[in-house]
N, C-alpha and C positions, 0 to 999 in steps of 0.2 A: 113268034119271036123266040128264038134262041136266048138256054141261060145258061150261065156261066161263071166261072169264078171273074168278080172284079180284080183287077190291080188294084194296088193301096197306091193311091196318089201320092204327091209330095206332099198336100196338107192337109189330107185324110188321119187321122189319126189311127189306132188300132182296133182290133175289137175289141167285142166287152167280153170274149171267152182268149183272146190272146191277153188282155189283160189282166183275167183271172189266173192263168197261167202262171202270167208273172209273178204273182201276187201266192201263188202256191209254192213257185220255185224259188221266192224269197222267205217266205216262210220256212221250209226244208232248210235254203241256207244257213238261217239263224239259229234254228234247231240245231245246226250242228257244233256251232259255237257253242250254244248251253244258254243265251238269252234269252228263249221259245221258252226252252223249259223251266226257267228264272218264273217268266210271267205265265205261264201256264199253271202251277200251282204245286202243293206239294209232291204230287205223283212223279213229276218230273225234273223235282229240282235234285237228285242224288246223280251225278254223272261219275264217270273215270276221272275226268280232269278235276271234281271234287274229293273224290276220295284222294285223291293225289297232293293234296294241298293246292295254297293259289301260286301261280302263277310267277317266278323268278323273274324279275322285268330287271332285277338291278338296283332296285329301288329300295329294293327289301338289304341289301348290304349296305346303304349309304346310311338307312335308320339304324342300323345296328352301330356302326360306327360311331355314326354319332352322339346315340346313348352313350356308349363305351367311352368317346371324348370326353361326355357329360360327366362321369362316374370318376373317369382318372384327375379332373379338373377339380372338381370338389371335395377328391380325397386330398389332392396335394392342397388346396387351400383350407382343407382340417388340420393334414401335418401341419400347415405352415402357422395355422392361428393356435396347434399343440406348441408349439415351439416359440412362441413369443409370447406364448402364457408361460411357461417355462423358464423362456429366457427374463423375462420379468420378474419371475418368482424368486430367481438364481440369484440375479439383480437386490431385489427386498432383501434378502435376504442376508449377503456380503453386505448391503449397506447398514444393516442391522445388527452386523456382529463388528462392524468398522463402527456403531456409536456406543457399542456394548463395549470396545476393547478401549477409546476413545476415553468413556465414563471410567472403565476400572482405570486406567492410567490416571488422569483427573482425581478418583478417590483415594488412589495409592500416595499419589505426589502429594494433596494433601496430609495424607495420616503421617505420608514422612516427614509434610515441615511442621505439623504439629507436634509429632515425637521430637523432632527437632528442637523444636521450639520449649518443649516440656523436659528436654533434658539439659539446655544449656540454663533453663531459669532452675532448673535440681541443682547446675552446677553451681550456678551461680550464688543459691543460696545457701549451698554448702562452703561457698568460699567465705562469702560473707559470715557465714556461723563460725567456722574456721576461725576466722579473724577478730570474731569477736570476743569479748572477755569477761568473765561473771566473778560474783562475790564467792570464796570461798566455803561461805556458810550462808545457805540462803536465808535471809529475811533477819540477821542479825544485827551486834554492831558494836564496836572497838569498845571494849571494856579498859583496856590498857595502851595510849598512847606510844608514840614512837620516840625515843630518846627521854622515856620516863626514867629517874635518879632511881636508885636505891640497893641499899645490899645485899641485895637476892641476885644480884646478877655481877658476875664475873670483871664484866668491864665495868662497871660502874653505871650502865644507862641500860637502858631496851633497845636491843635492836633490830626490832620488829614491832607488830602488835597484836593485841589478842582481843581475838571475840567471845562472844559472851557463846557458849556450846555445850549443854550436858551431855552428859556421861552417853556415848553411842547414838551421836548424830552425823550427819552425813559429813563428810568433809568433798568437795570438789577441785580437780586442778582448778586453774581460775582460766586457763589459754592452752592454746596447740603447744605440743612440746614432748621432749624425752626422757624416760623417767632418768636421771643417773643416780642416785642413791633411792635404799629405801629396807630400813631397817634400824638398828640402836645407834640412834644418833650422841651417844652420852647424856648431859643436862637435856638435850631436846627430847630424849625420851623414844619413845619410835616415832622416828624420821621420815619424810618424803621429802626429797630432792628433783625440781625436773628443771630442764634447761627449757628455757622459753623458744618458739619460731624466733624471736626476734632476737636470740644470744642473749639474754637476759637469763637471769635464773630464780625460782621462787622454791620457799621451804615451807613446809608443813609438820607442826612436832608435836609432843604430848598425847602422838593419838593413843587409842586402847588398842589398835588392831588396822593393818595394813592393808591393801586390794590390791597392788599394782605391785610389778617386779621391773628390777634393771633391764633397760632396754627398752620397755614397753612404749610403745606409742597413745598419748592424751590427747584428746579434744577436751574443750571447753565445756566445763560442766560435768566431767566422768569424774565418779566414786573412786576417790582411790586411798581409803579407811574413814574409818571413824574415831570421833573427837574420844581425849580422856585426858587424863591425870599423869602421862607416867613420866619420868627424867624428873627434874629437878622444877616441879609444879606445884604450887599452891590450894589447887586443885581444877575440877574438869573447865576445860576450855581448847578452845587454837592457840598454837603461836606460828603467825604467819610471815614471813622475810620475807625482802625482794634483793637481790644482792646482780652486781654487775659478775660476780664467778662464783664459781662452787664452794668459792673458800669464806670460811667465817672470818670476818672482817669487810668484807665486799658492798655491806650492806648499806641501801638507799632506802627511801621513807616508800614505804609499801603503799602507804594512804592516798599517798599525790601519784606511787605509781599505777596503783588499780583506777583512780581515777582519768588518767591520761590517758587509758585508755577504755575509757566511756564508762566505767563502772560507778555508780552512784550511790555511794555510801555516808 
């Protein structure tokens, strides 16, 4: 019997040495990819295409980019959360100087209507001091009547009255007024004359010594000398007139007139 190579039929499969072939020249194949030498171990895992880095597929820029998206996204939502703490703080801030200017306005307007207030009751009770009228000699009291008789006096009566005043006590205008005389009154001795706010006129005589000159402007209660003895005196005391003018003869009852106008004597 004759031998010979078989044909491989159609459902013959291969050999076991074309098989193994296979199985070599896919091995080689792989090896040259770098897989072989991946699972072969470390002798073989150092190739060209390793030292070379891995492999540009493209893939490698879409990561980068995308980091890069990551990075510019989270910077601008830092700026943007910098800037509305910012703009917040700006905010506090203007509304904090708007309740600071708010408050000093409020403390000013007050201090001004309390200075206000503190100056019109100053005025006030300066007008009313103004207006008011005191006893010539404080804490005295008429030793001599008004229209008292007797030969001591020129006309016949008083015409005025006297307090009781030793030698260098106060004397006071009695109201607002200007002085017009004030100096040797003849019998009255040294004189004070003033014209009253109200056109009236009051006299002060017998004093030892004068305060006040022509002209001068009185308030109520100002020193303007002290009591004494000199003109034509019995001895130390006031003699106080109240007269509608400057002229002797003019004269009204001083008693009802310091009275009338609140004075309590």
């Amino acid at each position: 019997m004759a031998f010979g190579s078989r044909a491989t039929g159609k459902h013959r499969g291969p050999s076991r040495l074309s098989r193994k072939s296979a199985n070599v020249a896919g091995i080689a194949a792989l090896a040259t990819t770098g897989v072989v030498g991946t699972l072969a171990g470390p002798a073989f895992a150092a190739t060209d295409a390793d030292s070379r880095g891995p492999e540009d597929t493209g893939l490698n820029a879409v990561v980068v980019a995308d980091d890069l998206a990551g990075q510019i996204e989270a910077q601008a939502e830092s700026q943007q959360a910098a800037a509305e703490i910012a703009a917040a703080k700006a905010q506090a801030e203007n509304e904090a100087r708007q309740r600071a200017a708010e408050a000093k306005a409020k403390a000013e307007a007050k201090a001004k209507a309390e200075r206000e207030a503190a100056e019109r009751a100053a005025r006030e009770a300066e007008r009313k001091r103004l207006l008011t009228y005191v006893a010539p000699v404080a804490g005295s009291y008429v030793s001599t009547s008004y229209k008292a008789g007797g030969s001591m006096w020129s006309s016949g009566s008083h015409t005025g009255i006297d307090f009781h005043a030793a030698s260098g006590t106060s004397v006071h205008a009695v109201g607002l007024g200007t002085v017009v005389e004030a100096g040797w009154g003849g019998a009255y001795g040294n004189n004070v004359v003033i014209k009253m706010n109200d056109g009236t006129y009051t006299q002060y005589g017998h004093l030892s010594s004068i305060n006040v000159s022509v002209g001068q402007r009185v308030t109520p209660g100002d020193q303007i000398g002290l009591s004494g003895s000199t003109g034509n005196s019995s001895g130390p005391h006031l003699h106080f007139e109240a007269r509608t003018s400057a002229d002797y003869g003019s004269d009204i009852d001083p008693l009802a007139y310091l009275r009338s106008h609140g004075v309590s004597i």
